[in-house]
Every structure is written in structure tokens, then in C-alpha cells.
N, CA, C and O of each residue as an XYZ file, in Angstrom:
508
protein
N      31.917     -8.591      5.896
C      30.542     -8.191      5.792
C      29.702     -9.458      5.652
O      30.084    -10.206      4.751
N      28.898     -9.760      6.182
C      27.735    -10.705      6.228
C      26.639    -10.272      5.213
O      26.378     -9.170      4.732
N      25.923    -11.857      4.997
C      25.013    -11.607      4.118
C      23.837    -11.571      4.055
O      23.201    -12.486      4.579
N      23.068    -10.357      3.305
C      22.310     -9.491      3.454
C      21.135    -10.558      3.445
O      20.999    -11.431      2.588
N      20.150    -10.304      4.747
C      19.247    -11.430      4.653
C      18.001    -11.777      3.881
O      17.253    -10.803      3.788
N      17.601    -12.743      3.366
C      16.544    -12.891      1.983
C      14.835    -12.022      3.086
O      14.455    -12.138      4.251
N      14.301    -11.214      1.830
C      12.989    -10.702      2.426
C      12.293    -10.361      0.930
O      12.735    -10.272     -0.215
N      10.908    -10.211      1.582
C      10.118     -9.973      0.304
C      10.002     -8.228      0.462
O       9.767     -7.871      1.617
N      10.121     -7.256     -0.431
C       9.470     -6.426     -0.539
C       8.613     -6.154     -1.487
O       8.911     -6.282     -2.675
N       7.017     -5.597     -0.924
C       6.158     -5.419     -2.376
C       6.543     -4.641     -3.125
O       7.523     -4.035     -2.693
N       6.042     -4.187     -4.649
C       6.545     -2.959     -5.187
C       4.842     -2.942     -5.856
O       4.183     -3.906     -6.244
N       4.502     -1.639     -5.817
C       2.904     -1.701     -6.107
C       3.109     -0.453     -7.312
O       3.755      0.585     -7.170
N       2.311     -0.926     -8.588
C       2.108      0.518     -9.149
C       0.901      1.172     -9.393
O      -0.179      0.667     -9.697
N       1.174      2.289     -9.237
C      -0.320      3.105     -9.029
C      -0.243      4.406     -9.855
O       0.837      4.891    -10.195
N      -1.801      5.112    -10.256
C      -1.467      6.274    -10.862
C      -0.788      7.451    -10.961
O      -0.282      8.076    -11.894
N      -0.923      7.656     -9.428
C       0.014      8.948     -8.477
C       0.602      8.465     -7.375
O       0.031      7.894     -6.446
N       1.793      8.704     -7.486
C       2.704      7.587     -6.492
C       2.444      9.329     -5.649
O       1.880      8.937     -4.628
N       2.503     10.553     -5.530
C       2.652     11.255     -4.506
C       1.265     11.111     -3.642
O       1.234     11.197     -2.414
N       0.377     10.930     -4.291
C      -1.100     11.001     -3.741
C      -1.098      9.871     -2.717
O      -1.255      9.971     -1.501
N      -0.799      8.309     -3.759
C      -0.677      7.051     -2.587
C       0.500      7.273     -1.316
O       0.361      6.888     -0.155
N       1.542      7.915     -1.816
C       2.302      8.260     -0.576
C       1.902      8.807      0.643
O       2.580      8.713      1.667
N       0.907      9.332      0.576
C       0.189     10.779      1.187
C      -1.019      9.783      2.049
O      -1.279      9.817      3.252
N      -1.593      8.965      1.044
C      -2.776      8.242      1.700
C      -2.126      6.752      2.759
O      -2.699      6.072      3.610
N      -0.808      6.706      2.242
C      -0.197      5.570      3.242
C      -0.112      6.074      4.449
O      -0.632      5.480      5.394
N       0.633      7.386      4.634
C       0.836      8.130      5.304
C      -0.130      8.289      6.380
O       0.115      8.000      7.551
N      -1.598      8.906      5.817
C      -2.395      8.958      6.626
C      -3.670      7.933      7.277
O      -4.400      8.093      8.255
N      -3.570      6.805      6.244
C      -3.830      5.883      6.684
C      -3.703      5.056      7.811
O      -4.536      4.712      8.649
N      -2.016      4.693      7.628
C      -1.176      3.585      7.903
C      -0.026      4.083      8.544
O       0.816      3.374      9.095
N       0.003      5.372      8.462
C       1.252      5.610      9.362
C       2.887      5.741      8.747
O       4.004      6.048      9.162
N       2.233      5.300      7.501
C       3.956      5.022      6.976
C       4.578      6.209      6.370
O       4.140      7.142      5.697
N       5.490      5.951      6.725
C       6.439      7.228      6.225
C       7.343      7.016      5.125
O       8.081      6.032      5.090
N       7.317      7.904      4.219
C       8.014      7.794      2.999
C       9.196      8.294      3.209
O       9.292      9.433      3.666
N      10.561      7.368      2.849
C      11.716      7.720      3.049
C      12.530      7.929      1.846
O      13.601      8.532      1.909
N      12.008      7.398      0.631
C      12.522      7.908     -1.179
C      11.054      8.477     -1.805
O       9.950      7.992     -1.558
N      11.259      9.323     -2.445
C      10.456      9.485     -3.467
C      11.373     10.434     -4.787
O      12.070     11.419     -4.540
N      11.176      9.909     -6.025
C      12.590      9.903     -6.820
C      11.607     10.220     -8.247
O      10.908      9.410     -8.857
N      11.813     11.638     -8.526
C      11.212     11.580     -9.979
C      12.309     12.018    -11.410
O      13.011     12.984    -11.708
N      12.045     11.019    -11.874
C      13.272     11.503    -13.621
C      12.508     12.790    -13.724
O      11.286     12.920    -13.660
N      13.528     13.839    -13.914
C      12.972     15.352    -14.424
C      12.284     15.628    -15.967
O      11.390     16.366    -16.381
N      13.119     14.711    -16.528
C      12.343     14.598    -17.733
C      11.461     13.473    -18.343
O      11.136     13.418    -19.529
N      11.066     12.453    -17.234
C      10.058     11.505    -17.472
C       9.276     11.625    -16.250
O       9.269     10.644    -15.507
N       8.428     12.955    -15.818
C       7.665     12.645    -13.946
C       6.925     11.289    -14.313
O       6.519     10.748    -13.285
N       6.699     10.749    -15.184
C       5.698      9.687    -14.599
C       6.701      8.174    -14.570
O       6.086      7.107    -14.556
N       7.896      8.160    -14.564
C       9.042      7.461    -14.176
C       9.466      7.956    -12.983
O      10.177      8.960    -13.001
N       9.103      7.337    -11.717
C       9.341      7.302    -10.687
C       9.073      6.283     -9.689
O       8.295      5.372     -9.974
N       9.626      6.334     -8.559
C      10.523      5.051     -7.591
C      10.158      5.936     -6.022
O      10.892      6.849     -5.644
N       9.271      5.615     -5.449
C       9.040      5.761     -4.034
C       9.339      4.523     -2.860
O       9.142      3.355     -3.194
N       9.701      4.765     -1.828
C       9.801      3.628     -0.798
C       9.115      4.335      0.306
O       9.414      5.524      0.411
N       8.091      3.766      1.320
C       7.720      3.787      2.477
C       7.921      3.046      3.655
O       8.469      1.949      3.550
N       7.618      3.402      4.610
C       7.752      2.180      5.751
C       7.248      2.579      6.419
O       6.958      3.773      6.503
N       6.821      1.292      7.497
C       6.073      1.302      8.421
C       7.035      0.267      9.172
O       7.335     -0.866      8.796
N       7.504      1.042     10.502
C       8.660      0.013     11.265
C       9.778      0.028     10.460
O      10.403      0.986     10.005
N       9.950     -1.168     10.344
C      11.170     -2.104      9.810
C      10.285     -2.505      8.476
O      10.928     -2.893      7.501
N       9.156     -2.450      8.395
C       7.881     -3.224      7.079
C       8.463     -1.989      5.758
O       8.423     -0.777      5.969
N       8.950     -2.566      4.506
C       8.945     -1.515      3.445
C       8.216     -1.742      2.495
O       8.115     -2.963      2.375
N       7.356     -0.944      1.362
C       6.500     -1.041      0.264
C       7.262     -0.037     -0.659
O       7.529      1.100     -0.271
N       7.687     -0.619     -2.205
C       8.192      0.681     -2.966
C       6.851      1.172     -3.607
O       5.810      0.516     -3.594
N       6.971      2.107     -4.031
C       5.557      2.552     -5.033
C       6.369      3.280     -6.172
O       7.122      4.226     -5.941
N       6.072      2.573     -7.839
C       6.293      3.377     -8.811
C       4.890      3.875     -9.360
O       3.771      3.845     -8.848
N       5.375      4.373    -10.664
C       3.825      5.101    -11.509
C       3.644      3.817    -12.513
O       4.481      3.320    -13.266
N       2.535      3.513    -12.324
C       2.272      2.116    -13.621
C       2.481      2.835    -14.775
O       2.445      4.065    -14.820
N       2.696      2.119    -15.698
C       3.692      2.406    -17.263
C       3.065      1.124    -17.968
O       3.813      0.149    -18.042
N       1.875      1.015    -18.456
C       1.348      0.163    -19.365
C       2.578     -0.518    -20.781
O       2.725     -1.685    -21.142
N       3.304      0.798    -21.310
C       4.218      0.355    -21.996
C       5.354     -0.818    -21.242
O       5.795     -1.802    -21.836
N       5.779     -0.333    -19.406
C       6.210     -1.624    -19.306
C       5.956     -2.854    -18.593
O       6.775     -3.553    -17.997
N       4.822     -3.011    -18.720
C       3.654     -4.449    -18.601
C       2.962     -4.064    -17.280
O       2.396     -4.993    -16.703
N       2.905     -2.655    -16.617
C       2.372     -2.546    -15.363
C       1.294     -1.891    -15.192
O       1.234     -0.908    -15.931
N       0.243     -2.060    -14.387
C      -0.973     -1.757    -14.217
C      -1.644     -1.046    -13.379
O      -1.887     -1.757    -12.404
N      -2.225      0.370    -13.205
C      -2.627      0.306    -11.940
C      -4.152     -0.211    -11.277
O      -5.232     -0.267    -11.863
N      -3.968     -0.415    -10.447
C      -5.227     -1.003     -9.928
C      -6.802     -0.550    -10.253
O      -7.847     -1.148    -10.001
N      -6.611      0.518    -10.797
C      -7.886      1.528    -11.443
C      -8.176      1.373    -12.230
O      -9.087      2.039    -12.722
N      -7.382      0.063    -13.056
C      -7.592     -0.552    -14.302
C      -8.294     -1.947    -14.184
O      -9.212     -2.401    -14.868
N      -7.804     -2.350    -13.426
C      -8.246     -3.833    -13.233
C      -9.939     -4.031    -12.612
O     -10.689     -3.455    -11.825
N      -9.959     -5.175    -13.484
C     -11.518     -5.703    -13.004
C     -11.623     -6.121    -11.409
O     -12.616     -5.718    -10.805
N     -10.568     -6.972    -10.645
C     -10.675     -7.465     -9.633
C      -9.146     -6.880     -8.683
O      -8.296     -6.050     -9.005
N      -9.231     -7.382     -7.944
C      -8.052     -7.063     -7.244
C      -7.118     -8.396     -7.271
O      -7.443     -9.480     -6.786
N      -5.939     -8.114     -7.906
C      -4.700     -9.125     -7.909
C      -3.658     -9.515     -6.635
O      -2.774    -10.370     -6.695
N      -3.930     -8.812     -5.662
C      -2.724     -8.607     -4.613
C      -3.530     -7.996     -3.723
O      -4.564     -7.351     -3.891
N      -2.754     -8.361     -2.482
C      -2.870     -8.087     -1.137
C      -1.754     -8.220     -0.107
O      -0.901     -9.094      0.049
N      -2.105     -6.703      0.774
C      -0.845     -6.790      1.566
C      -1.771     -7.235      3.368
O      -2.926     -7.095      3.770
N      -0.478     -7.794      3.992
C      -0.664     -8.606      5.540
C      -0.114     -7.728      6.500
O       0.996     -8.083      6.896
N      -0.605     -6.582      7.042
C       0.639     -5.541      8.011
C      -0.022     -5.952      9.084
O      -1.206     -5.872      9.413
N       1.394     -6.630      9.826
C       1.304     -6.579     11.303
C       1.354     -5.108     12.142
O       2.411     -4.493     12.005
N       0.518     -4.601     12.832
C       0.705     -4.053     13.644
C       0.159     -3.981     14.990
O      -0.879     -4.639     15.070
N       0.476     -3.445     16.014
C       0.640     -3.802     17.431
C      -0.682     -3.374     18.124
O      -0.777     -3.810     19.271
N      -1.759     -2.595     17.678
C      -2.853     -1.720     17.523
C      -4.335     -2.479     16.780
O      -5.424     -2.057     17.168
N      -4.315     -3.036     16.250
C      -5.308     -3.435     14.993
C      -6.532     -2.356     15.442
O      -6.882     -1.403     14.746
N      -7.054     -2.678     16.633
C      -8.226     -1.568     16.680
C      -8.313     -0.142     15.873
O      -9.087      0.318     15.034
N      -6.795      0.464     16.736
C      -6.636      2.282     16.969
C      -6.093      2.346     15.010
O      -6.341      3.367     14.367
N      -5.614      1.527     14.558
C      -4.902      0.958     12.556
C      -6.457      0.985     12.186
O      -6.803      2.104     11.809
N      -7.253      0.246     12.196
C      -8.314      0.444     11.817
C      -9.430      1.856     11.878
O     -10.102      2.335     10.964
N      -9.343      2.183     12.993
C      -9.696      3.602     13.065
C      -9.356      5.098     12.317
O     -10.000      6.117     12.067
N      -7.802      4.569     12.087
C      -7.519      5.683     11.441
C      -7.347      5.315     10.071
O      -7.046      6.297      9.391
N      -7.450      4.032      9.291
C      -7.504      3.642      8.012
C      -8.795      4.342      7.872
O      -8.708      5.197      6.991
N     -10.289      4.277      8.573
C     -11.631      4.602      8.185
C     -11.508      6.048      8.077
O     -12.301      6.665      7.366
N     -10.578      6.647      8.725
C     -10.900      7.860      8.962
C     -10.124      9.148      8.143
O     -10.087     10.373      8.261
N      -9.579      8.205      7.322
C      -8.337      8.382      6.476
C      -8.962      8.376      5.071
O      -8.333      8.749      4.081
N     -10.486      7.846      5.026
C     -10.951      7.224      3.623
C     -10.780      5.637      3.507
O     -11.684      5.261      2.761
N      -9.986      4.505      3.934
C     -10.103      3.305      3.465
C     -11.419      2.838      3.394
O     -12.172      3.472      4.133
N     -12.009      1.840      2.682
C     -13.393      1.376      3.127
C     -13.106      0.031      3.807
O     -12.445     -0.804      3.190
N     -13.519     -0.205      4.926
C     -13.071     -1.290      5.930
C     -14.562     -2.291      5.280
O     -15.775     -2.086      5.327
N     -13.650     -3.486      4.655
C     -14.613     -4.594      4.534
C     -15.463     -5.255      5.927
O     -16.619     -5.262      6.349
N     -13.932     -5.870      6.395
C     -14.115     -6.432      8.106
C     -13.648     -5.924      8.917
O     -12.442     -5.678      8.924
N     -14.749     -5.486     10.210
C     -13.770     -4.405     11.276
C     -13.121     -5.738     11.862
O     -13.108     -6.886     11.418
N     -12.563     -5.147     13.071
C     -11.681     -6.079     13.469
C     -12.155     -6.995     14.455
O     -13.034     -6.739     15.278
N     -11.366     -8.376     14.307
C     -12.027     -9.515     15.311
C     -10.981    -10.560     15.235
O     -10.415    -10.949     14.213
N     -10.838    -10.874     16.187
C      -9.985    -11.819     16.700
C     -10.369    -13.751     15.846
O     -11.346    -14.499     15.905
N      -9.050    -13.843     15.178
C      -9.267    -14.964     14.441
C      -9.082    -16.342     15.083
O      -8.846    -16.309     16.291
N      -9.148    -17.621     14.467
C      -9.034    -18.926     15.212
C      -7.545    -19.200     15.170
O      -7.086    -20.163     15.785
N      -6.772    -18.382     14.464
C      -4.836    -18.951     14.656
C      -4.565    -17.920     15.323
O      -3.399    -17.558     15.165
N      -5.344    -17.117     16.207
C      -4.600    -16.043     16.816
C      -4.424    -14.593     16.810
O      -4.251    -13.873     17.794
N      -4.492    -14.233     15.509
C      -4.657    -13.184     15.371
C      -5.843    -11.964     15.471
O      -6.955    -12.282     15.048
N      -5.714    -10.934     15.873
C      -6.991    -10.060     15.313
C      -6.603     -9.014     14.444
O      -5.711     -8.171     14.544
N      -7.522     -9.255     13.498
C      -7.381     -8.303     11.996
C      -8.254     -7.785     11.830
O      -9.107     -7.827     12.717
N      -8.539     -6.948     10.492
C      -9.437     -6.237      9.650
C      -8.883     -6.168      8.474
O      -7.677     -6.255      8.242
N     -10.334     -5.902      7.187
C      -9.928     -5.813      5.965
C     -10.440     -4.903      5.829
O     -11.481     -4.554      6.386
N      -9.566     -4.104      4.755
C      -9.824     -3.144      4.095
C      -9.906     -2.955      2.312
O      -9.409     -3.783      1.549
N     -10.417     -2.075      1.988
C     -10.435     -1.777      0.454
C     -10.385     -0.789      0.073
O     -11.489     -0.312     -0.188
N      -9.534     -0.156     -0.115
C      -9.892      1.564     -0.531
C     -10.360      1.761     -2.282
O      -9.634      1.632     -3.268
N     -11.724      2.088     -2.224
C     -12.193      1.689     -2.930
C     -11.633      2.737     -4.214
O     -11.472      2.333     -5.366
N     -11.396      4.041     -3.799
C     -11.082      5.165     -5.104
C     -10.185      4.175     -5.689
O      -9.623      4.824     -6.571
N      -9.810      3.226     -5.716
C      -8.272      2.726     -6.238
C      -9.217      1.591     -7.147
O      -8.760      1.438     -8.280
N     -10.064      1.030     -6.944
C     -10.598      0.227     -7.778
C     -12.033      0.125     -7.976
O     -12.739     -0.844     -7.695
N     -12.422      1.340     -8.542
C     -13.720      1.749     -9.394
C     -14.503      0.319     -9.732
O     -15.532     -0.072     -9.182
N     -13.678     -0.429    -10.883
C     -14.240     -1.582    -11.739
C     -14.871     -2.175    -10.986
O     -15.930     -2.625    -11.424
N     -14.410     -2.536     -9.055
C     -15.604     -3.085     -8.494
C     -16.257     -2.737     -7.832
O     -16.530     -3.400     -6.830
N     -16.995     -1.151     -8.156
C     -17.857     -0.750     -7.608
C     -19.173     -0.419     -8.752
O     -20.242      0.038     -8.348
């Protein structure tokens, strides 16, 4: 057996991991392939999504164990980079999905064309 090759996966925590599942989903396309709740702790739980080969886990933030969700925070700490093959038709359906699109999309000076987004229900504090 060969060895398993080094990658980053994010792990994000949020208030309702079924709700963010749901909004990845219709956002972004991604499809949730775990979603795992302790029967006697629901707010101890372990989701994974994907988009492609791209994976994001999502648990429930647990202040008791040092985690936060973003609905808490003053600013935003993190950001995710998804390549996809579309940026226009990704952007269209992020807006249409609810994201709030900072920058629509435009072709950058290294090549790429992107857009930013913010979905803002997720972080009140900066609105």
C-alpha cells in the first residue's frame, strides 16, 4: 500500500451543521457524503461535503471546546479558494442561493477569474 498523499482539508464550525449542509448544497453544489450525529449529544456532530475531489468537514461549534461559530465573531477569520470550471454560472447560483456576492466575477492579473462572496446570515457582527 502506498502513501496516503499530504492535503489540507478545512473543518469549519457552525451553528447548524444540517442547515450549512443544505446551503453548500445549494449554493455550491456540494454534496454531503457524512453527516454523523451522537444520539445523545445532537449538537456533537461531524459532517463532510464535497465538491469534485475538493472536501470541507462541518462540525457544530462547542464553545466549551475552544470553537466558534462565525455568528460570533466580530470579523471573519478564514476563507475558502474553490476552483471551479464555471466561475460565472458558481456565481449565479451562489446569488441565487442567498450568498451576498462582494465581487462579481472578473478575470484577474495571474490568470484567474473569480468572485467573492459573503453570506452574510453567518456573520451579523459585520453588518
Amino acid at each position: 500500500m502506498g502513501a496516503t498523499p499530504s492535503r489540507i482539508i478545512p473543518y469549519l464550525f457552525v451553528d447548524d451543521v444540517a442547515e450549512y449542509l443544505d446551503f453548500l448544497a445549494r449554493a455550491f453544489g456540494f454534496e454531503t457524503r457524512v453527516h454523523e450525529v451522537d444520539p445523545g449529544d445532537p449538537e456533537h456532530q461531524h459532517a463532510e461535503a464535497a465538491l469534485g475531489e475538493a472536501l470541507v468537514m462541518v462540525g457544530h461549534a462547542r464553545p466549551k471546546w475552544g470553537t466558534a461559530s462565525p455568528r460570533t465573531l466580530a470579523a471573519v477569520a478564514s476563507g475558502l479558494y474553490v476552483s471551479v470550471e464555471d466561475v460565472d454560472a458558481h456565481c449565479r447560483r451562489a446569488r441565487a442561493a442567498g450568498a451576498a456576492i462582494e465581487s462579481e466575477p472578473a478575470d484577474q492579473d495571474w490568470g484567474d477569474r473569480m468572485y467573492g462572496y459573503l453570506d452574510e446570515r453567518r456573520w451579523p457582527a459585520l453588518n
